[in-house]
Structures are given as C-alpha cells and as structure tokens.
BAVOLO-935359 format. One line per field, with one value per atom (N, C-alpha, C): atom name; residue in three letters; x, y, z. Coordinates in Angstrom, 2 decimals, padded with zeros to 5 digits. Example, Ala and Ser with C-alpha at 12.3 -4.5 7.8 and 13.67 -1.06 7.14 Angstrom:
# residues 2
atome N|CA|C|N|CA|C
residu ala|ala|ala|ser|ser|ser
east 013.19|012.30|013.20|012.85|013.67|012.90
north -005.69|-004.50|-003.30|-002.25|-001.06|000.03
up 007.80|007.80|007.80|007.08|007.14|007.87
# end
This chain:
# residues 134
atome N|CA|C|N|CA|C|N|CA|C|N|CA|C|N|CA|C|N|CA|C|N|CA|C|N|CA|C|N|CA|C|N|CA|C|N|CA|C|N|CA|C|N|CA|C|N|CA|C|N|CA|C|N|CA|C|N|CA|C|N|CA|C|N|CA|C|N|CA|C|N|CA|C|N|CA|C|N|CA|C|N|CA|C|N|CA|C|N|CA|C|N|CA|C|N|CA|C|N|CA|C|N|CA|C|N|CA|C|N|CA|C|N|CA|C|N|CA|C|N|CA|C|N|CA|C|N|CA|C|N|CA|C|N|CA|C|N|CA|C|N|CA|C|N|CA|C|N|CA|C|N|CA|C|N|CA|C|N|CA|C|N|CA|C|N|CA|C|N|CA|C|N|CA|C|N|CA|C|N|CA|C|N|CA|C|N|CA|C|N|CA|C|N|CA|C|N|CA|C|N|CA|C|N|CA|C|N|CA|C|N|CA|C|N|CA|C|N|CA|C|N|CA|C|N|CA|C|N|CA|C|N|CA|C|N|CA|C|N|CA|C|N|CA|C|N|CA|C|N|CA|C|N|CA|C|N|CA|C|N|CA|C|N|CA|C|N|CA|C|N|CA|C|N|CA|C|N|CA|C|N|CA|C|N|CA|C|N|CA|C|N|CA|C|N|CA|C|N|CA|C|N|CA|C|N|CA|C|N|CA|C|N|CA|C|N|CA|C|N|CA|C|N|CA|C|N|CA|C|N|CA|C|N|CA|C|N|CA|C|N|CA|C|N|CA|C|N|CA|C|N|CA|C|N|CA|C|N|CA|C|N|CA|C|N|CA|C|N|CA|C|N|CA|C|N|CA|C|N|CA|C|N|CA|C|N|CA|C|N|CA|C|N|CA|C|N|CA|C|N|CA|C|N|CA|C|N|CA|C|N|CA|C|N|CA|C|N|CA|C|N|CA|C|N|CA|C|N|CA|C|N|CA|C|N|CA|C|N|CA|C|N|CA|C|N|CA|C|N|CA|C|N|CA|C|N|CA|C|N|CA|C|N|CA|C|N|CA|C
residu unk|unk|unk|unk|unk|unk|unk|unk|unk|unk|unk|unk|unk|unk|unk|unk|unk|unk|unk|unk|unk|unk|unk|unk|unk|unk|unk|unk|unk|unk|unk|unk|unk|unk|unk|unk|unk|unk|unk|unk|unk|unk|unk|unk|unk|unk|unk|unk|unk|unk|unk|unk|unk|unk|unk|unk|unk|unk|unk|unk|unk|unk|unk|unk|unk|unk|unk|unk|unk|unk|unk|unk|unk|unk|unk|unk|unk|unk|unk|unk|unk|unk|unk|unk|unk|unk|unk|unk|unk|unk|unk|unk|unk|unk|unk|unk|unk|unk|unk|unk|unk|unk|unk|unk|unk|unk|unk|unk|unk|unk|unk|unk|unk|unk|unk|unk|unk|unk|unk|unk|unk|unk|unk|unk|unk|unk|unk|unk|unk|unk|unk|unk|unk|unk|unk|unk|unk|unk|unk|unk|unk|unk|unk|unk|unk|unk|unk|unk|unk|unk|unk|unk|unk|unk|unk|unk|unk|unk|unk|unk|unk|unk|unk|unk|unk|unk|unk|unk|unk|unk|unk|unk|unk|unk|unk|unk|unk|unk|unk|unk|unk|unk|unk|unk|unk|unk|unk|unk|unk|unk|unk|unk|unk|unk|unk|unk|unk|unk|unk|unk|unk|unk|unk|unk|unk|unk|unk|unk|unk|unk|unk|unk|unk|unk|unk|unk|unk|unk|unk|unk|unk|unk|unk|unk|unk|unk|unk|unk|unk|unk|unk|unk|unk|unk|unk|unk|unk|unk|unk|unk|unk|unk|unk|unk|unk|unk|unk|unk|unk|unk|unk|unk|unk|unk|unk|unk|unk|unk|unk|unk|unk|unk|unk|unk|unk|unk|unk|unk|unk|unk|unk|unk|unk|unk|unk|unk|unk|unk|unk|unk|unk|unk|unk|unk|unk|unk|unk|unk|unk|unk|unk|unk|unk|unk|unk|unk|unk|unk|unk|unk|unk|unk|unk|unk|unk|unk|unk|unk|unk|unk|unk|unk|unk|unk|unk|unk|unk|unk|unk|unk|unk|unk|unk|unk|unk|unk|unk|unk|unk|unk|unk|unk|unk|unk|unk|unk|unk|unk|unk|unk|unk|unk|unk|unk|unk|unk|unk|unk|unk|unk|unk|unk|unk|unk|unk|unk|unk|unk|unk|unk|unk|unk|unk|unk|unk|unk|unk|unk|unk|unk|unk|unk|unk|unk|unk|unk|unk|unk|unk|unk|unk|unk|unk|unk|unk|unk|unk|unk|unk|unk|unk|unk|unk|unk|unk|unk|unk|unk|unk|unk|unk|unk
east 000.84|000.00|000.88|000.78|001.59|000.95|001.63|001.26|000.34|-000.86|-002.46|-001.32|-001.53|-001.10|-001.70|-000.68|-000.70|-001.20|-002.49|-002.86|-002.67|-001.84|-001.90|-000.63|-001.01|000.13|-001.20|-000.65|-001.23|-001.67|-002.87|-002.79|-003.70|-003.43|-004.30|-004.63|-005.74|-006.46|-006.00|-005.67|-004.90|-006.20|-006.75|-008.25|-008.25|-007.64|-007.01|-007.32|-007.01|-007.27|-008.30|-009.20|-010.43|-011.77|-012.62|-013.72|-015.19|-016.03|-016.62|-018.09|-018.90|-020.80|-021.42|-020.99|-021.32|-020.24|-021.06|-019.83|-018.55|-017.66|-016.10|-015.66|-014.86|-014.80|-013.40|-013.10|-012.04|-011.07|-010.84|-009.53|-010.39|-009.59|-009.49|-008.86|-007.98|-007.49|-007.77|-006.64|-007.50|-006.00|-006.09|-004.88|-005.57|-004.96|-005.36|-004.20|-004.79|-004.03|-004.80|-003.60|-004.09|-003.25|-003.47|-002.74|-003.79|-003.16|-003.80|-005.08|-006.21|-007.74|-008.52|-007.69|-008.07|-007.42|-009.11|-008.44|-009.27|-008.64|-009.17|-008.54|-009.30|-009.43|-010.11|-009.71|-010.46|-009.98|-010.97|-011.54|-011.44|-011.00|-011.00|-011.49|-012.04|-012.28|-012.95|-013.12|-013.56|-014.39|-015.94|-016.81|-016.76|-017.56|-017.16|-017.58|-018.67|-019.42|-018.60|-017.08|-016.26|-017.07|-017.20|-017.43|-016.91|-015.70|-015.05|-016.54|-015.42|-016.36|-015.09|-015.71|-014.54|-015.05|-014.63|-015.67|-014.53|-014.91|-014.13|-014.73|-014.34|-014.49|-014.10|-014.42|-013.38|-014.45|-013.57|-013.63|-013.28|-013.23|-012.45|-012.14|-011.33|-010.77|-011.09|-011.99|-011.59|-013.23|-014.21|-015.09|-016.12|-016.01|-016.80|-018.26|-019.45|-020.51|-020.89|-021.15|-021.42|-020.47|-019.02|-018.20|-017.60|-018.28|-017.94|-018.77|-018.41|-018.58|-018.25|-018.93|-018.59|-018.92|-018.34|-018.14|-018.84|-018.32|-018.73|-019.65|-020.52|-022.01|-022.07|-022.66|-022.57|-023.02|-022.43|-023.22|-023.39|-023.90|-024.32|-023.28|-023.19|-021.48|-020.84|-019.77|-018.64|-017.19|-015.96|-014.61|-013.90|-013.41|-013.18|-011.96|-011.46|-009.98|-010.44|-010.25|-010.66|-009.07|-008.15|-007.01|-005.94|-005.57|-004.80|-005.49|-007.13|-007.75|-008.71|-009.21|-009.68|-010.86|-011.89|-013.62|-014.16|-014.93|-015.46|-016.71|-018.04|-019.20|-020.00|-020.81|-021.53|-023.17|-023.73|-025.29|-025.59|-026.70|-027.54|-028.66|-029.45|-030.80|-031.37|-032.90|-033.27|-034.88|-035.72|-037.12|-037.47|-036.61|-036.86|-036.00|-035.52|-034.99|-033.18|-032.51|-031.38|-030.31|-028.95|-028.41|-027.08|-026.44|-025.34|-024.50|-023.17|-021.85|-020.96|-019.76|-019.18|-017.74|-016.68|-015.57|-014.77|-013.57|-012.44|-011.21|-010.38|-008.98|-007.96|-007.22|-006.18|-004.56|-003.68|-001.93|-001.13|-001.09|000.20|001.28|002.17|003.38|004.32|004.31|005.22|004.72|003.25|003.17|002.88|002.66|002.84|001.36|000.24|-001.23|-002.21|-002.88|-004.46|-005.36|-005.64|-006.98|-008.50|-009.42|-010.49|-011.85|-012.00|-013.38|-014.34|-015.18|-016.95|-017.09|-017.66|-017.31|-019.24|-019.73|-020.64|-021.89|-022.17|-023.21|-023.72|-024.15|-024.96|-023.54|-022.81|-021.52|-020.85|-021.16|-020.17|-019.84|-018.26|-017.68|-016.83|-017.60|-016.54|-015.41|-014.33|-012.68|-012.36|-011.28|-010.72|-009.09|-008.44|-006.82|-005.98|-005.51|-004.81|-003.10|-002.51|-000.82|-000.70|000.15|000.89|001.63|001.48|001.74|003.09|004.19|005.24|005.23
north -001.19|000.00|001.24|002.03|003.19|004.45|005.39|006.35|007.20|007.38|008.50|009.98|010.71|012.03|012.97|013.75|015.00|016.21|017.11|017.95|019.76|019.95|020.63|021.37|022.69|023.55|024.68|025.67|026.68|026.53|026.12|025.74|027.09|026.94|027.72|027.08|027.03|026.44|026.84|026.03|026.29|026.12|027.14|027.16|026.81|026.74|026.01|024.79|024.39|022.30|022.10|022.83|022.79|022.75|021.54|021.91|021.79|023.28|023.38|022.92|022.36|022.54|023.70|024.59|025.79|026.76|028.02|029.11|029.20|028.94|028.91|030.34|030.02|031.22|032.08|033.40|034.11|033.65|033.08|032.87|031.93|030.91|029.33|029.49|029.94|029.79|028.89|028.43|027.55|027.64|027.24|027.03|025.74|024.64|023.37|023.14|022.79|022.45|020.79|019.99|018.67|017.59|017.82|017.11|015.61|014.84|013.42|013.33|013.12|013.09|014.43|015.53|016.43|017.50|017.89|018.58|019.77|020.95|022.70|022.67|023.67|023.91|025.81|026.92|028.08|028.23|028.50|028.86|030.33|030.96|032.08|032.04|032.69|032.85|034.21|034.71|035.53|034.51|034.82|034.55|034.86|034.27|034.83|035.98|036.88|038.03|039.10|038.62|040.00|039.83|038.73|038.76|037.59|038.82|037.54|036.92|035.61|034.68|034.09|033.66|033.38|032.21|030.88|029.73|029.12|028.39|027.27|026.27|024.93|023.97|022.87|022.54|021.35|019.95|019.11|017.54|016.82|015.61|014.54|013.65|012.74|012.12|010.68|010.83|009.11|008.39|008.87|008.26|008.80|009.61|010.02|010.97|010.46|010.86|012.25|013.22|014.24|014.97|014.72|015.69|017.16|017.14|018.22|019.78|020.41|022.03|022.98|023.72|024.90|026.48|027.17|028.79|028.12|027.14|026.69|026.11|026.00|025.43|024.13|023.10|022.07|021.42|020.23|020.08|018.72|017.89|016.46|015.66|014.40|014.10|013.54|012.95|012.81|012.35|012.34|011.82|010.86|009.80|008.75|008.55|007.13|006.93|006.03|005.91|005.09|004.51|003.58|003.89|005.07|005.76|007.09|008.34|008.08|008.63|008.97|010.53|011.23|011.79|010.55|011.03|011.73|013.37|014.06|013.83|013.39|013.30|014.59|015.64|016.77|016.37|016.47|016.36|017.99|018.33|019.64|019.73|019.74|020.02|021.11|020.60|021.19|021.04|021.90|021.56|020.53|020.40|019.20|018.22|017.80|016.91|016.95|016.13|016.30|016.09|017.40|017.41|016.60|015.32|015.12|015.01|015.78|015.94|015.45|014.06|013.62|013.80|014.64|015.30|014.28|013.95|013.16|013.50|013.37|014.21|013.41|013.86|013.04|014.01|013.38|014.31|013.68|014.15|013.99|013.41|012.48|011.77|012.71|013.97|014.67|016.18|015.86|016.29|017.68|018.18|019.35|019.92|018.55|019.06|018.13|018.81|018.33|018.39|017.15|017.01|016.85|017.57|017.59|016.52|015.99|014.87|015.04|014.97|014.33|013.47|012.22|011.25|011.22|010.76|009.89|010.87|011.98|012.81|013.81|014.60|015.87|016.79|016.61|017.65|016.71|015.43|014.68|015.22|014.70|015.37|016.57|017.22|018.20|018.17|018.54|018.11|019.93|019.79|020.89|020.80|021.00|020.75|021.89|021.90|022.96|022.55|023.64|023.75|024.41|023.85|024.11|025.65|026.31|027.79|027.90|027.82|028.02|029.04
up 000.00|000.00|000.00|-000.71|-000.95|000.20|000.20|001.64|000.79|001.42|000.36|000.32|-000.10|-001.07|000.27|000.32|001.40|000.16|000.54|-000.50|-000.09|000.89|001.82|000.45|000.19|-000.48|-001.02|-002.03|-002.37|-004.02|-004.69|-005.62|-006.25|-007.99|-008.87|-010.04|-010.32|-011.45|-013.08|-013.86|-014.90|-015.54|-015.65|-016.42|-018.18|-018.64|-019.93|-019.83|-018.58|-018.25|-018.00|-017.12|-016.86|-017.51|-017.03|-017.79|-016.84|-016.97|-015.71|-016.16|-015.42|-016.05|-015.43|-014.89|-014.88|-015.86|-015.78|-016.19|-015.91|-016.34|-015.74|-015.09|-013.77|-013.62|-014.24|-013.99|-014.06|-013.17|-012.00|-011.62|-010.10|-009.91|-008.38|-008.16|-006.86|-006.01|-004.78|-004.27|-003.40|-002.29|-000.70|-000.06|000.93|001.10|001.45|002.46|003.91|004.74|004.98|004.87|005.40|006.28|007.16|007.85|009.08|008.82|009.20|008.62|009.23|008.76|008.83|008.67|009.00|007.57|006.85|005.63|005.53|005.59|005.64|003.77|003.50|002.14|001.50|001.99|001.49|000.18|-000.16|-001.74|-002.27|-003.25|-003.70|-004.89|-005.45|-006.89|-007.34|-008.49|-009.42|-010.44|-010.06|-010.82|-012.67|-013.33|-014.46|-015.04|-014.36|-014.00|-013.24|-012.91|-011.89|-010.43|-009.86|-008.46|-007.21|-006.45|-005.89|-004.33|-005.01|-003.95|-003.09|-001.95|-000.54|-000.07|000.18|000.78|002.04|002.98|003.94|003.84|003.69|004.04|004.56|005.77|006.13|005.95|006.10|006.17|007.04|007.72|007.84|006.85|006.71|005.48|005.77|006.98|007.40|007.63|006.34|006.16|007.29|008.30|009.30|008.86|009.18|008.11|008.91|007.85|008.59|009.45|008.77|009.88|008.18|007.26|006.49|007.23|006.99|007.13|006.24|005.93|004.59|005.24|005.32|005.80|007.57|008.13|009.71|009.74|009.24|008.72|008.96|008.94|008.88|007.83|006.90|005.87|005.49|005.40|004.99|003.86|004.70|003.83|003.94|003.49|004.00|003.19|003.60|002.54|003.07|002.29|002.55|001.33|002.07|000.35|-000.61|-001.83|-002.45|-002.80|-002.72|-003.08|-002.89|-003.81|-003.72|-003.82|-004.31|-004.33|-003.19|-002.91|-001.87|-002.44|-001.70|-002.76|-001.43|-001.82|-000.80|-001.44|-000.79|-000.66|-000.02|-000.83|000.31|-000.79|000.19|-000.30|000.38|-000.58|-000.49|-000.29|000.78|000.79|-000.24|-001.37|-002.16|-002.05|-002.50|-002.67|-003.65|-004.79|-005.80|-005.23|-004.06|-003.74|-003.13|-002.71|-002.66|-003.57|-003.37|-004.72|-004.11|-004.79|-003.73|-004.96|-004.75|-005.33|-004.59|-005.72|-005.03|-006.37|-005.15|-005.92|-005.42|-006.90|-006.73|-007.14|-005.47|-005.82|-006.00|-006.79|-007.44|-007.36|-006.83|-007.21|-007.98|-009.11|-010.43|-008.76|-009.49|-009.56|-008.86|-009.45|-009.23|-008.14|-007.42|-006.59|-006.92|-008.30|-008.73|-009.13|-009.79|-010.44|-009.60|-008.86|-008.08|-009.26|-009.74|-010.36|-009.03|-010.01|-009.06|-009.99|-010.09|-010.71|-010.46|-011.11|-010.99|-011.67|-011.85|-012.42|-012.51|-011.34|-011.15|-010.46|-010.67|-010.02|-010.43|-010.49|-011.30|-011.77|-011.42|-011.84|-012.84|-013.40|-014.08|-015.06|-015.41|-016.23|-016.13|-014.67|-014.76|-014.03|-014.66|-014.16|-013.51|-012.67|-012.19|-012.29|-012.76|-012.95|-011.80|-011.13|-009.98|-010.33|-010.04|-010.42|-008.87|-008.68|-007.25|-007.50|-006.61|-006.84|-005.46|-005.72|-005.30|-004.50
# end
C-alpha cells in the first residue's frame, strides 16, 4: 500500500485544463491544509461576472458521516480513500430533492497538479486541474 497524497500547499487552477458545467470562472485559487484526517481547504475565486467569492471547508478524510462544514455550517457528507484517491461526498438540501456531489482528488506523480473529478453525479464530467503555486 503506498502512503495516500498530502494535499496541503497553495494551488491555482490552470483554467485552460479545466472543464466546468457551470460558467467557468475568471480565476481558483484555493490554499489546502491537510494534515492526518483532518483537511481545511479556502476557496478564492472571481466569478465569471467579476465577483469575488470566498468559501471554507473542512472535512475529515476518514469516512466520518457528517463531519464536512462549509463557511462553519454544517453540511451532509462525507470523505473517505478510495485507493490514492480522496472522494469528498456533500449532499444539499433542495425543494426538488437532494443534490449530492461527489468530488475526486487526485496528485500527479510529481506532486505538482491536483486534479479535481466528478465522475458519477450531477456535476459529471466536470474536471478541475490545480498547479501548485510556489
């Protein structure tokens, strides 16, 4: 068994790689601290309209249901390993029902590009590519 991928550095979205099912935005930023089962993640971005948006979210990594949170909140969920891979599960309470997005993170070899996945849920298809920002 190889050691799961530490995601903890300062990444930016090489929006060239990316392909979003919403509007893509002007600029992802993201800074990810992860250490043991414990993964913080704030979000930056510029909408594609010129409007920055700011998010937090943490996790546990160790399959614990219901321990995600977004801007402190609490939110329905949870992340677990699949292999080398780090699938985050968040469901959304909706009037037409619940929306559940399940993102899959992946680190290039060389520790350098966070792929982000949807494979299997209302977001499928859409990929997120991140470059480690030195």
């Amino acid at each position: 068994m190889s050691l799961r991928p530490d995601f903890s550095g300062r990444w930016r979205a090489n929006l060239h790689r990316c392909e979003f099912r919403a509007p893509a935005p002007r600029s992802l930023d993201m800074l990810i601290d992860h250490t043991g089962d414990s993964l913080r993640q704030k979000i930056l971005s510029v909408t594609h309209d010129g409007m920055d948006q700011k998010a937090l979210f943490a996790c546990r990594t160790d399959g614990v249901q219901g321990a995600n949170r977004l801007n402190g909140e609490p939110l329905a969920g949870r992340a677990w390993w699949l292999d080398d891979a780090l699938m985050i599960e968040i469901v959304f309470p909706g009037s037409g029902g619940e929306l559940r997005l399940v993102d899959c993170w992946t680190l290039s070899n060389d520790r350098c590009t966070l792929t982000m996945a949807h494979r299997d849920d209302a977001l499928a298809g859409q990929t997120v590519e991140l470059e480690r920002v030195v």
